[in-house]
VOVEX-157560 format. One record per residue (C-alpha): residue number from 1; chain; residue in one letter; x, y, z. Coordinates in pm, 1 decimal, padded with zeros to 6 digits. Layout:
<rec NUM, A, a, <X, Y, Z>>
...
***
This chain:
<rec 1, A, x, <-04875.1, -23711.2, -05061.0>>
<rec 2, A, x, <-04867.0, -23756.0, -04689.8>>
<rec 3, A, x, <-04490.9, -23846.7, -04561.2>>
<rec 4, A, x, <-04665.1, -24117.9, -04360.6>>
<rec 5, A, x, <-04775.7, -24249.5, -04697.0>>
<rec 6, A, x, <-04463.6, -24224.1, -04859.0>>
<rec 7, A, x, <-04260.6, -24399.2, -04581.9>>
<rec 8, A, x, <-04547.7, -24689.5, -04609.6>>
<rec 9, A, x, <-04493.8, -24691.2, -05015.0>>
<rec 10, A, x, <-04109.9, -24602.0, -05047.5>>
<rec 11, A, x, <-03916.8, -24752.1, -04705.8>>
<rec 12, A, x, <-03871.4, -25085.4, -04884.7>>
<rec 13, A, x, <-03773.0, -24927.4, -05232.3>>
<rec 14, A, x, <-03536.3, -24610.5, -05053.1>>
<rec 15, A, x, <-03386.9, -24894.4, -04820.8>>
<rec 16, A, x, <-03388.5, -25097.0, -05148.9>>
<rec 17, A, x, <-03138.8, -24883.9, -05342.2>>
<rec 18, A, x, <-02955.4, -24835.2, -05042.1>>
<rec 19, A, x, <-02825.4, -25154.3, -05037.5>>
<rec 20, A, x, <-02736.2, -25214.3, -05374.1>>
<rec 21, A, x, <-02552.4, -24854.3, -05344.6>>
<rec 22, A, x, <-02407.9, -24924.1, -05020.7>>
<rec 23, A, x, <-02343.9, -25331.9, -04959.2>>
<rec 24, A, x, <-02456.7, -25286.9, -04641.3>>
<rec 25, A, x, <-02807.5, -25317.2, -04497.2>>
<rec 26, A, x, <-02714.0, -25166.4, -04124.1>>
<rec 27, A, x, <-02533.3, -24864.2, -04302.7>>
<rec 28, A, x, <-02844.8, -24802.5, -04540.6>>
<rec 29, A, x, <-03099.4, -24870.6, -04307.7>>
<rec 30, A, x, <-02995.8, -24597.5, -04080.5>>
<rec 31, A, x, <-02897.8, -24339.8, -04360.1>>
<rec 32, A, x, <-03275.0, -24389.1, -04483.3>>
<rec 33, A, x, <-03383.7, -24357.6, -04126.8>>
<rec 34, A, x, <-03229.7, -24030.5, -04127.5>>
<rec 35, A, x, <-03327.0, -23896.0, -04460.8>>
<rec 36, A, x, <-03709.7, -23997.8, -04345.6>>
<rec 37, A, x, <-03651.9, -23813.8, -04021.5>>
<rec 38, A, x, <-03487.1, -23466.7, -04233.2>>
<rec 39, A, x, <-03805.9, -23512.0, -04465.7>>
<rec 40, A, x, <-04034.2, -23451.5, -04169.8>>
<rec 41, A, x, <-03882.0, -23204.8, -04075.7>>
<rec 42, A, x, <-03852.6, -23009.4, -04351.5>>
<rec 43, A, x, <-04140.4, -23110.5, -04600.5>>
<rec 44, A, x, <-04406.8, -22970.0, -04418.1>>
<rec 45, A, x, <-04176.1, -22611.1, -04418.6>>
<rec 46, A, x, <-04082.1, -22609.7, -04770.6>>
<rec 47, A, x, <-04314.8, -22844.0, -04931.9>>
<rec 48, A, x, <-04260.1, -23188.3, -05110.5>>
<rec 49, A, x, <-04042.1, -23250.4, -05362.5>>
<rec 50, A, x, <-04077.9, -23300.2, -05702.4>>
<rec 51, A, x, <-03966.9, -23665.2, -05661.7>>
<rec 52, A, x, <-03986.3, -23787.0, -05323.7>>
<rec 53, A, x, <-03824.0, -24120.1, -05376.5>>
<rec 54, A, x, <-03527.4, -23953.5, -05582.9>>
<rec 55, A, x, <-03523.4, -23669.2, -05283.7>>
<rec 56, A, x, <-03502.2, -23942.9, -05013.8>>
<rec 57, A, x, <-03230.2, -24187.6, -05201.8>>
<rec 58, A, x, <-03029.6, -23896.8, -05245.3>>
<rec 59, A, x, <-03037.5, -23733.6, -04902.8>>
<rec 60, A, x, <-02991.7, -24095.4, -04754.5>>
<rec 61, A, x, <-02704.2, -24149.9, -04978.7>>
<rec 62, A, x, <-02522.6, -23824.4, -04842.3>>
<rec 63, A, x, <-02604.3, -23923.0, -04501.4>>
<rec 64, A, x, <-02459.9, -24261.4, -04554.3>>
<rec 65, A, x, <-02096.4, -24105.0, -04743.9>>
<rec 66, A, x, <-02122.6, -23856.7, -04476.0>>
<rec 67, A, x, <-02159.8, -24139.0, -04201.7>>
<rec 68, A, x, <-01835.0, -24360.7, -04387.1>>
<rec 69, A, x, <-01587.4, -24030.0, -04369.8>>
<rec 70, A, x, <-01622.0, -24006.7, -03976.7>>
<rec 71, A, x, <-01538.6, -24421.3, -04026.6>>
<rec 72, A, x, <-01143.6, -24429.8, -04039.1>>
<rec 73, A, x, <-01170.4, -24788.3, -04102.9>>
<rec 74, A, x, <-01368.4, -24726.2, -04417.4>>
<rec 75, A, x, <-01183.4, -24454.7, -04583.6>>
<rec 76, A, x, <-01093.4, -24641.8, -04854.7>>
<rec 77, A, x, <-01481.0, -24794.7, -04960.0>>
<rec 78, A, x, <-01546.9, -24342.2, -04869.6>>
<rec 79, A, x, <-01323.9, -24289.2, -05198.0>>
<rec 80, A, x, <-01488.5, -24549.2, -05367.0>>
<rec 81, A, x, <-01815.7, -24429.8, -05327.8>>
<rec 82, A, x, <-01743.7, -24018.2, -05359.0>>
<rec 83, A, x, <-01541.8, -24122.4, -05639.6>>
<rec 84, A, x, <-01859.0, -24296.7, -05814.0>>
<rec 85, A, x, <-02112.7, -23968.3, -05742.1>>
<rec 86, A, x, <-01812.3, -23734.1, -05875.0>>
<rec 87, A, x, <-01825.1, -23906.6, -06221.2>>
<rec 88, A, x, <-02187.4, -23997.3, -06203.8>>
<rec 89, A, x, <-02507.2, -23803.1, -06287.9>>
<rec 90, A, x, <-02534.9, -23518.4, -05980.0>>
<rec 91, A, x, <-02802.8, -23569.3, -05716.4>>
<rec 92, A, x, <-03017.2, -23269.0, -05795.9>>
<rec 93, A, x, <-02955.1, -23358.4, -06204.4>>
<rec 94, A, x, <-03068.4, -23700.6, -06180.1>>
<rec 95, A, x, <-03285.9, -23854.8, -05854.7>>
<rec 96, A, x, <-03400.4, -23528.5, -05781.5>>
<rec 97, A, x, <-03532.9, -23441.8, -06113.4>>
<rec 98, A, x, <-03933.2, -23525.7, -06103.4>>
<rec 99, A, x, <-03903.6, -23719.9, -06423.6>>
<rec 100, A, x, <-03599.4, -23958.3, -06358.5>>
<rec 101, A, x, <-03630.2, -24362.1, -06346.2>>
<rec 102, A, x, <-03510.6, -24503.0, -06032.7>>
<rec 103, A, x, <-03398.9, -24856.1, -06030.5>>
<rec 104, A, x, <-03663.5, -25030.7, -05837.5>>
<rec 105, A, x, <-03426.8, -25346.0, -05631.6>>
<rec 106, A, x, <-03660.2, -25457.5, -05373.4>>
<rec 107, A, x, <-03677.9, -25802.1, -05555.3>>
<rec 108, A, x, <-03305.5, -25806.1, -05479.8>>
<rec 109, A, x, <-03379.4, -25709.1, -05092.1>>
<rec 110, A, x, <-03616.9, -25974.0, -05050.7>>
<rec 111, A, x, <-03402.0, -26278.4, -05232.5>>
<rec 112, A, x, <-03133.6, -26145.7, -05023.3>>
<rec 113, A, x, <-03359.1, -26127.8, -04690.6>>
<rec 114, A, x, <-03457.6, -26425.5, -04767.9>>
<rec 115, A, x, <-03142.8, -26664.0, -04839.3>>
<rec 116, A, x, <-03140.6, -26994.7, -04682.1>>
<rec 117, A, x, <-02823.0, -26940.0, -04504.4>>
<rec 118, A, x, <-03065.8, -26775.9, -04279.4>>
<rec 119, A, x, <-03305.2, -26869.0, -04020.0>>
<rec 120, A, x, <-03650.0, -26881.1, -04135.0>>
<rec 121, A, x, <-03704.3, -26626.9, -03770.1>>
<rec 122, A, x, <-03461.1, -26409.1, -03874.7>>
<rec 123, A, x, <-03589.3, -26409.3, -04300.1>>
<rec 124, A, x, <-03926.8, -26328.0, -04127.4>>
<rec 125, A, x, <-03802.2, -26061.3, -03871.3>>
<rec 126, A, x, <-03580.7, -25889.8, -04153.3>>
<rec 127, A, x, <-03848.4, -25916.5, -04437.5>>
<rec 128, A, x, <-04072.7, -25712.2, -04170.1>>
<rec 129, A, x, <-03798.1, -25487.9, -04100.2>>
<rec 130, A, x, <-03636.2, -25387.5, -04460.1>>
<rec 131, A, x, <-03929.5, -25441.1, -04693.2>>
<rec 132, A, x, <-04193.1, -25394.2, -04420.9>>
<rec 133, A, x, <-04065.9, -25114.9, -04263.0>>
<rec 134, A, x, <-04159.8, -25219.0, -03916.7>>
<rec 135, A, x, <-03970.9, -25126.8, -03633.3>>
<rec 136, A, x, <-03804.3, -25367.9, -03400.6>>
<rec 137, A, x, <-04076.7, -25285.6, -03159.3>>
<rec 138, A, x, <-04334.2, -25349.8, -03388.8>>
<rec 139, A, x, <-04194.1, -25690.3, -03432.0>>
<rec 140, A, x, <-04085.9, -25784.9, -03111.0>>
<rec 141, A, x, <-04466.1, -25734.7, -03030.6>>
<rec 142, A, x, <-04611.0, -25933.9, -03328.3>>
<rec 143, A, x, <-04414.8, -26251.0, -03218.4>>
<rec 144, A, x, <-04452.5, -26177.9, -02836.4>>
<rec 145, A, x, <-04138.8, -26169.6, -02786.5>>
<rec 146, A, x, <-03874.3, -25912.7, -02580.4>>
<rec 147, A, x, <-03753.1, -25598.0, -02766.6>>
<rec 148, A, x, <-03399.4, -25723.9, -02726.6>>
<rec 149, A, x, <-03423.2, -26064.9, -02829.8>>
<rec 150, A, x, <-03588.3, -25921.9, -03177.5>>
<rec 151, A, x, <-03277.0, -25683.1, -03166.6>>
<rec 152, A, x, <-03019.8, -25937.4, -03162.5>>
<rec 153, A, x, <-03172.1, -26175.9, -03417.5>>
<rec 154, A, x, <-03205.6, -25856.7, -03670.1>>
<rec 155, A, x, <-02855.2, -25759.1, -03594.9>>
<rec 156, A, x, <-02688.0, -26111.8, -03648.9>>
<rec 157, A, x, <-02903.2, -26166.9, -03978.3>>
<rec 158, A, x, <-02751.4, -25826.1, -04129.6>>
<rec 159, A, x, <-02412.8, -25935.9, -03994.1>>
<rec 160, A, x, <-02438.7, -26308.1, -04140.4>>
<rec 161, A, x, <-02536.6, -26145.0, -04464.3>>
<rec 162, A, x, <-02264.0, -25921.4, -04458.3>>
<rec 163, A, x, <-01955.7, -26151.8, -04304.5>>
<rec 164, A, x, <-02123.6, -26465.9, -04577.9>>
<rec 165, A, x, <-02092.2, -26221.2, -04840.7>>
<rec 166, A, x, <-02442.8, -26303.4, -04928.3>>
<rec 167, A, x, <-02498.2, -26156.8, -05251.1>>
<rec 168, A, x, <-02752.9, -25870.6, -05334.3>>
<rec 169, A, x, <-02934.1, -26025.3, -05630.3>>
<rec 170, A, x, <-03175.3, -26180.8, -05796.6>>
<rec 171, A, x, <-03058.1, -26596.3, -05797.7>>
<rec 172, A, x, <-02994.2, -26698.9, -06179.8>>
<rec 173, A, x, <-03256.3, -26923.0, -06349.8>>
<rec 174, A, x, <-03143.1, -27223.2, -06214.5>>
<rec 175, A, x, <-03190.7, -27136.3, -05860.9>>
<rec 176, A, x, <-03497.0, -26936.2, -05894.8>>
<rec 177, A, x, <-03804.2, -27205.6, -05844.4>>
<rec 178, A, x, <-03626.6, -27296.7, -05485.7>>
<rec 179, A, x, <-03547.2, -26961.4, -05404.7>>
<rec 180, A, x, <-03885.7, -26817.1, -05436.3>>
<rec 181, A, x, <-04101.6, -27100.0, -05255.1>>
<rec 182, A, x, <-03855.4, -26999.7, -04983.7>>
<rec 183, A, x, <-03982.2, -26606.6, -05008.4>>
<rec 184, A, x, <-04287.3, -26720.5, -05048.1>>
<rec 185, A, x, <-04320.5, -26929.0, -04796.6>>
<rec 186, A, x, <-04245.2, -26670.0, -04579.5>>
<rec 187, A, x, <-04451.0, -26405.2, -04694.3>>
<rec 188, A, x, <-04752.7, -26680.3, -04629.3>>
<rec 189, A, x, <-04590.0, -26717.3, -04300.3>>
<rec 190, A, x, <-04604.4, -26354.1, -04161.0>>
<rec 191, A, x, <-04936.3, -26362.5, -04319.9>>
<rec 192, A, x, <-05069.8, -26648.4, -04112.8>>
<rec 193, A, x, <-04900.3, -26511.2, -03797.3>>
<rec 194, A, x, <-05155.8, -26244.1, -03803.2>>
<rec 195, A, x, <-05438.8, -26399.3, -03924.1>>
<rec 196, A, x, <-05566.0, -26420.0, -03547.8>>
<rec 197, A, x, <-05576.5, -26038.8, -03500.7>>
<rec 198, A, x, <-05356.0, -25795.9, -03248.0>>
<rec 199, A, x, <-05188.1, -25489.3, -03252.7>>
<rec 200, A, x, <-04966.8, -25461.9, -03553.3>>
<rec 201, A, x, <-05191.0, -25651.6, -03840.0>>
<rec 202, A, x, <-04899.7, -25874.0, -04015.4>>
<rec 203, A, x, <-05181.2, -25973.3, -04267.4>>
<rec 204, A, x, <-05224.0, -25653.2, -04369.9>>
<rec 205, A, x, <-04802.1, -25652.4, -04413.1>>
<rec 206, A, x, <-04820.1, -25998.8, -04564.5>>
<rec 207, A, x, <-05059.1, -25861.2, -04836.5>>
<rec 208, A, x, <-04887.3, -25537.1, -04865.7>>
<rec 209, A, x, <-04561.5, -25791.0, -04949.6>>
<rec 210, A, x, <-04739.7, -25970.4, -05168.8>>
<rec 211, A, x, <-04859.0, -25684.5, -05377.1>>
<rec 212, A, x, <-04506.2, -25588.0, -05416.1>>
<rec 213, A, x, <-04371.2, -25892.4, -05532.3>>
<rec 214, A, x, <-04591.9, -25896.4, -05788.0>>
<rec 215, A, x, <-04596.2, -25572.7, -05941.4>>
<rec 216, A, x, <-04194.0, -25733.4, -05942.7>>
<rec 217, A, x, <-04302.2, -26065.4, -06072.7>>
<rec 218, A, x, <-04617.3, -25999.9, -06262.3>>
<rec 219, A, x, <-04546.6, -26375.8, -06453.9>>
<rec 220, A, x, <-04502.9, -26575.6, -06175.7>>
<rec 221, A, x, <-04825.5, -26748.6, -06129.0>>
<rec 222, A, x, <-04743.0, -26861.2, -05776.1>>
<rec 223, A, x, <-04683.6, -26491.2, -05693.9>>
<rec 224, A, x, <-05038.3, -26406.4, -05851.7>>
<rec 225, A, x, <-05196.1, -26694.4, -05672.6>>
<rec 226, A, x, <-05023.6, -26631.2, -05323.5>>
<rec 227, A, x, <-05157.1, -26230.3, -05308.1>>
<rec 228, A, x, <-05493.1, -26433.5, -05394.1>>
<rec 229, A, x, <-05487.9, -26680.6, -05143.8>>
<rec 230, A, x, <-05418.4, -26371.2, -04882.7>>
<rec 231, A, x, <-05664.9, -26137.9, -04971.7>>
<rec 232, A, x, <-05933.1, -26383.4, -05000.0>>
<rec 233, A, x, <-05890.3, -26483.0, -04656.5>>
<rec 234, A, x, <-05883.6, -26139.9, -04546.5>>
<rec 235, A, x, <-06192.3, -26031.7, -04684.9>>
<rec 236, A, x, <-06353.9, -26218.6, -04415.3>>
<rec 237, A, x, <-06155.1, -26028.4, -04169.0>>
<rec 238, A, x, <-06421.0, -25817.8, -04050.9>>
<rec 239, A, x, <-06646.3, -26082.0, -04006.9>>
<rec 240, A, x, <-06409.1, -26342.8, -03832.8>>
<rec 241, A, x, <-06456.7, -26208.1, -03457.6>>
<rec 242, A, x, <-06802.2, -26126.0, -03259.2>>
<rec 243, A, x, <-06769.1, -26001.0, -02899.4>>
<rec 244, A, x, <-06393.8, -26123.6, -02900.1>>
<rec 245, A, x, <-06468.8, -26451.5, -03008.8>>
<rec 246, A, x, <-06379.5, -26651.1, -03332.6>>
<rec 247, A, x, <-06701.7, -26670.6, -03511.2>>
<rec 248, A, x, <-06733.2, -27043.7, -03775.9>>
<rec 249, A, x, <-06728.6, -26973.7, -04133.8>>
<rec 250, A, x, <-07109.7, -27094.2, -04205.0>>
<rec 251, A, x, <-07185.9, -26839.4, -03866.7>>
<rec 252, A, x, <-07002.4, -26546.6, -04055.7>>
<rec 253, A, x, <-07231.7, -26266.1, -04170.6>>
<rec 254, A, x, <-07164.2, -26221.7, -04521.1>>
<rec 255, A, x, <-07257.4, -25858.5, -04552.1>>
<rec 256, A, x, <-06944.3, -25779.3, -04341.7>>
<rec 257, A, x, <-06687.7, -25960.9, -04618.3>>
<rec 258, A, x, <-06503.1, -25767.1, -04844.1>>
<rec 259, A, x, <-06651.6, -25757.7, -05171.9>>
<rec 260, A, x, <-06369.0, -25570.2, -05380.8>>
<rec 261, A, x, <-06130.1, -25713.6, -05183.4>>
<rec 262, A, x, <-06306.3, -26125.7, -05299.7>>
<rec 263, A, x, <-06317.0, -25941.8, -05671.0>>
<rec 264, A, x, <-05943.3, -25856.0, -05646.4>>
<rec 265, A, x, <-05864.7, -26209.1, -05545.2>>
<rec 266, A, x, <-06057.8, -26391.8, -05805.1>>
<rec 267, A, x, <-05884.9, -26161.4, -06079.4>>
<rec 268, A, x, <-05549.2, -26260.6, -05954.1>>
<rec 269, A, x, <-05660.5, -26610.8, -05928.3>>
<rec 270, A, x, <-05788.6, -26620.1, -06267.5>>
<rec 271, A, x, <-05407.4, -26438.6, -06368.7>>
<rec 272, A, x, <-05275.9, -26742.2, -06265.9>>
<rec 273, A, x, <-05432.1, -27016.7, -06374.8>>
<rec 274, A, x, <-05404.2, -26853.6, -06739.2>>
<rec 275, A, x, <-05024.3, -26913.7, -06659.8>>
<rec 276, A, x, <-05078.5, -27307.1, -06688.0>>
<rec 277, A, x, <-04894.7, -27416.7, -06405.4>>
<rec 278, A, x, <-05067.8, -27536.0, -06097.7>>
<rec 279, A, x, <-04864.6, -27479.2, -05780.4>>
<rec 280, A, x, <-04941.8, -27536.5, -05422.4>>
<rec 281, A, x, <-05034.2, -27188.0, -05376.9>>
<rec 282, A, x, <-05284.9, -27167.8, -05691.2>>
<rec 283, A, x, <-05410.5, -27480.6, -05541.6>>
<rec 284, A, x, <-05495.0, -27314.9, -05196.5>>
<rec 285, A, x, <-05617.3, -27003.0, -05366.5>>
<rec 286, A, x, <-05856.5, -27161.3, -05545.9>>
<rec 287, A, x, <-06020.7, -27373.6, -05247.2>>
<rec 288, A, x, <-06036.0, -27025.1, -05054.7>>
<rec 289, A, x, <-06231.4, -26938.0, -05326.2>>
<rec 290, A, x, <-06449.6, -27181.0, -05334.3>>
<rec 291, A, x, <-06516.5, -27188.6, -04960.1>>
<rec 292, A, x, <-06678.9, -26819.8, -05010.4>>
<rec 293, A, x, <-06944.1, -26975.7, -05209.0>>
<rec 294, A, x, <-07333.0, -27126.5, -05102.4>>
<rec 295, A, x, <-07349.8, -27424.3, -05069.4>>
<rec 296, A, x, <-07005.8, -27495.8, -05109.3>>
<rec 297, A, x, <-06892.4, -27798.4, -05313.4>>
<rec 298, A, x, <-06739.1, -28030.9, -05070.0>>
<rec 299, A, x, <-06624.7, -28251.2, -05365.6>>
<rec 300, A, x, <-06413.7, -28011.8, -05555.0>>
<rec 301, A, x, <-06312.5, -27877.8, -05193.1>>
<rec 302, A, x, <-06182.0, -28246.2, -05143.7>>
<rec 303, A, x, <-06042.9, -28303.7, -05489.8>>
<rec 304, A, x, <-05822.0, -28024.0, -05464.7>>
<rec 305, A, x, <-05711.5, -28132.4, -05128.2>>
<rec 306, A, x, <-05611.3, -28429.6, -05259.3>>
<rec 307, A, x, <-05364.5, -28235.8, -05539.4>>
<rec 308, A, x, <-05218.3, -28023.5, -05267.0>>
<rec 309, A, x, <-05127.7, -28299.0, -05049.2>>
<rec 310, A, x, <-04976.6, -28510.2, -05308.1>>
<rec 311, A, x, <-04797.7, -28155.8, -05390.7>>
<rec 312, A, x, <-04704.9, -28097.6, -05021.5>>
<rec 313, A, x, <-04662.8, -28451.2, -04836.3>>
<rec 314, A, x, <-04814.6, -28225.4, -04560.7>>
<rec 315, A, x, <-05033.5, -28378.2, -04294.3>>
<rec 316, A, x, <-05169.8, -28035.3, -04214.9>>
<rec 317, A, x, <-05346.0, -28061.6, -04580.7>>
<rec 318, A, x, <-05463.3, -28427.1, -04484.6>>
<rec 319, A, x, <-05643.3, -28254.3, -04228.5>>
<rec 320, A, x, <-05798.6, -28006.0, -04400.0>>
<rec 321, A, x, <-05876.5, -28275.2, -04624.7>>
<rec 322, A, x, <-06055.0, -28472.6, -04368.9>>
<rec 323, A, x, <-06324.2, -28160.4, -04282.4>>
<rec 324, A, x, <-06403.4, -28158.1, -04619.4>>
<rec 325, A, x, <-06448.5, -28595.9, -04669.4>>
<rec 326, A, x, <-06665.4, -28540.2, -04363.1>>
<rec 327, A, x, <-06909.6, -28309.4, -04526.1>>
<rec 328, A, x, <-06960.8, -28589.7, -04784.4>>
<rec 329, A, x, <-06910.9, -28919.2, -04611.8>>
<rec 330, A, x, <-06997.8, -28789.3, -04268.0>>
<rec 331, A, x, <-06767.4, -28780.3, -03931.1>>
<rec 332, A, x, <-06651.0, -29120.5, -03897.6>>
<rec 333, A, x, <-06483.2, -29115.3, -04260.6>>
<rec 334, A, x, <-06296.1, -28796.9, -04151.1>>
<rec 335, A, x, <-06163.9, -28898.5, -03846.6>>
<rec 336, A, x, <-06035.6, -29230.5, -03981.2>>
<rec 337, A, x, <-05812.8, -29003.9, -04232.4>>
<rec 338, A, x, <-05764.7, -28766.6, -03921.7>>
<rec 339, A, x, <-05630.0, -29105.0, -03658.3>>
<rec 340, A, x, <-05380.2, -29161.0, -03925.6>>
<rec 341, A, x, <-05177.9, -28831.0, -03890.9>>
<rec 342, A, x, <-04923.3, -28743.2, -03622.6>>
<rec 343, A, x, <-05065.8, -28387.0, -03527.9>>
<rec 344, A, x, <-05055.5, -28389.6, -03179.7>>
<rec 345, A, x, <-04816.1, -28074.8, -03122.3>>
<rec 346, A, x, <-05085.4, -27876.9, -03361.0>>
<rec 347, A, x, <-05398.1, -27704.8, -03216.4>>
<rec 348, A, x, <-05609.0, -27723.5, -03512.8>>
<rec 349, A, x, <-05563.5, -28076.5, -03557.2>>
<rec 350, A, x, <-05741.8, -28119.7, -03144.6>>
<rec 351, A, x, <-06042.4, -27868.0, -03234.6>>
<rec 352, A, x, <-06130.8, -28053.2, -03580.7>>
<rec 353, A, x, <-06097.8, -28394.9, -03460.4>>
<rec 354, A, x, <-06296.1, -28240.9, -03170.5>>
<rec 355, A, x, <-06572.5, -28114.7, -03388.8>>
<rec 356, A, x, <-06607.4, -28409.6, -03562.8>>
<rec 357, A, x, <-06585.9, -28659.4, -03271.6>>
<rec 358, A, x, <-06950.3, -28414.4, -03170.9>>
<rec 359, A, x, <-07113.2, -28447.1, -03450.8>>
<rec 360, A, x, <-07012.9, -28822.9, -03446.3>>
<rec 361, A, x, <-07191.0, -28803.7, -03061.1>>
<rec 362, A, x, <-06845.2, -28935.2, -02885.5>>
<rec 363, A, x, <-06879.9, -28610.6, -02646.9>>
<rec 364, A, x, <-06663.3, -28710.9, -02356.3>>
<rec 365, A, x, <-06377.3, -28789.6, -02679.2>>
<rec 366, A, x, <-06485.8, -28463.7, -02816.0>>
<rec 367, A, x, <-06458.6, -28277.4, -02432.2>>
<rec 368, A, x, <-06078.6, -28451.0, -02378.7>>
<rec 369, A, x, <-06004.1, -28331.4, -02756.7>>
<rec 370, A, x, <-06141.3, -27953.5, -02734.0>>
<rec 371, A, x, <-05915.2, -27957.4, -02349.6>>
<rec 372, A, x, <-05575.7, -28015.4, -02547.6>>
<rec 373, A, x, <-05705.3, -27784.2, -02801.6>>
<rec 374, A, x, <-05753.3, -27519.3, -02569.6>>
<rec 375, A, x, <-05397.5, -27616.8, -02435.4>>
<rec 376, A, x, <-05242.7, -27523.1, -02712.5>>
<rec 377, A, x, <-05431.2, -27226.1, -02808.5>>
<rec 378, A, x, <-05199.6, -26932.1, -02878.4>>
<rec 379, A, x, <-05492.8, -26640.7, -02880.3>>
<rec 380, A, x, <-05773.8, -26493.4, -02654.0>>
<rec 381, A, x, <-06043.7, -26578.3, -02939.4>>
<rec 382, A, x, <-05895.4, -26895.3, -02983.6>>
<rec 383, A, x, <-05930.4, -26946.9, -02611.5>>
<rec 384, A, x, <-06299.8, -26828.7, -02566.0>>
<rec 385, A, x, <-06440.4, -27020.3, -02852.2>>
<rec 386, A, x, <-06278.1, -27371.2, -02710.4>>
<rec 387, A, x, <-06455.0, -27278.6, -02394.9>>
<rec 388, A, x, <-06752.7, -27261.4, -02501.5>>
<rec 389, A, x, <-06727.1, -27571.0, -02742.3>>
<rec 390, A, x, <-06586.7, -27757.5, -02378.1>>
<rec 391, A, x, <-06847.9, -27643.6, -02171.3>>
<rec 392, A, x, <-07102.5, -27773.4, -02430.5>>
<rec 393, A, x, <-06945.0, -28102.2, -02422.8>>
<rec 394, A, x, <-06911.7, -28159.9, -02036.1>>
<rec 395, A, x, <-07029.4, -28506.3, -01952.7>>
***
């Protein structure tokens, strides 16, 4: 197996272990940087290891004792933990040896990267980093913002979590609902970031997340249905864009969507619904799902609308909501649902009340809507379809 492959399939496990060895996500994020960075080096010279993950935990977990000797501060927590590996199982006995179990705790990582005491920019940021593996350049750029400012929000969410004594661990029973709508919400989050395209793909990190929570969670039916949701969307990624530009759903050519990719999602889907609980996510899954089908049923589309937003409270569903009442009742009916909501600071909400004020033949509304739209637009598609819908609608 390629190192490159490992690092993309072990960085959030190694990094993982780490912490629950360590307490300390700075300490064990640069002792598995450095066991990575002796693996390349040596790997390719003396081949791989019988069990790469064991081979990498344990040379990171040197590194890191190593690292906490030259500490003064820390001699104490040194004894501690050369104390522990002295009466413990020996490296090359037990993570080394191609048939031992290593204790997978990335579910751990994430609850923990994911607390509320946090941010929700610095849960996203860190999820990327520790679970992702992204680099602090890689993230900087995904959120357009400076190298340094991404540096100091990683930095003070690894401090907060270690001054707050923010435990490393899954929350009990009674927590656990709350606690993962919060890690999935921002899973779906990173996932939507990079649903309009650029240089590091954050849905293909958002689904790579979501495949790892649930091999974790394989129950949870909102797990099941969020990896749904997400690769559903994404089968039309290849499809989505012609010439640079955002091409309509109805416009896409189907040829170019993902076939396995809609079979995987479906399965999941169908995972979760067996579970017998129907959460917001399920909800969405299953209207991305029926979106990929001709002619779509703009009824069902609606009904389930009208679940998630009594689910949610969120006007952002009301809107969605309102495309799909205009399919039945025509353009009028969805922009009386759409005058109701306060969406002004959202782009979407400007481009569908846009569209439908056209097909309703209000142009010069429609040319003053698609102007705020492209306002607010945050991408170069974005920007080029808006255009061209504004040019169409010049009085």
């Amino acid at each position: 197996m390629a190192l490159d492959t490992v690092f993309r399939d072990q960085w959030g496990r190694v990094l993982a272990t780490l912490v629950g060895i360590l307490g300390d996500i700075e300490l064990a994020e640069d002792a598995a940087a450095e066991a990575f960075a002796i693996a390349a080096e040596r790997w390719p010279r003396d081949g791989e290891p019988a069990n790469p993950t064991g081979w990498l935990i344990t040379t990171a977990r040197n590194r890191a004792i190593d690292q906490l000797r030259r500490r003064q501060v820390l001699a104490d927590k040194t004894k501690l933990l050369a104390r522990d590996i002295e009466t413990g199982p020996q490296p090359s006995e037990a993570l080394m040896d191609g048939a031992a179990t290593i204790p997978d705790e990335r579910l751990e990582l994430i609850f923990t990267c994911c607390h509320p005491a946090l941010a929700l920019d610095a849960r996203v940021a860190l999820t990327l980093r520790t679970l992702g593996g992204l680099s602090t350049d890689e993230i900087a750029l995904a959120f357009l913002i400076p190298f340094e400012t991404m540096s100091k929000r990683l930095t003070r969410a690894k401090h907060k979590i270690r001054d707050a004594g923010i435990p490393f661990a899954v929350p009990p029973d009674h927590q656990l609902p709350d606690r993962l709508a919060a890690v999935l919400a921002v899973v779906y989050l990173i996932f939507n970031q990079g649903w309009g395209g650029g240089r590091v793909d954050l849905a293909a990190e958002a689904i790579h997340l979501g495949r790892a929570l649930a091999d974790l969670m394989p129950d949870e039916a909102e797990v099941l249905a969020l990896l749904a949701l997400m690769l559903l969307h994404d089968a039309r990624k290849a499809a989505r864009l012609r010439n640079g530009q955002i091409v309509p759903l109805d416009e896409q050519d189907r040829a170019l969507w993902d076939e396995q990719q809609i079979d995987e999602g479906r399965a999941l889907l169908q995972r979760a619904m067996a579970r017998g609980r129907t959460g917001p996510y399920l909800v969405q899954a299953a209207i991305a799902d029926l979106h990929l089908y001709e002619p779509r049923d703009w009824r069902q589309i609606a009904a389930l609308y009208q679940t998630l937003a009594r689910q949610t409270r969120s006007s952002i569903v009301e809107m969605n909501r309102a495309i799909a009442v205009a399919e039945i009742d025509g353009p009028e009916a969805g922009l009386a649902i759409l005058d109701r909501l306060d969406l002004d600071h959202y782009r979407y909400f400007h481009s569908t009340r846009a569209e439908l004020l056209r097909r309703a033949g209000r142009d010069g509304e429609a040319h003053d809507a698609y102007r705020r739209a492209l306002d607010l637009a945050q991408t170069e598609p974005e920007q080029r379809f808006l255009q061209d819908r504004l040019a169409e609608t010049t009085p």
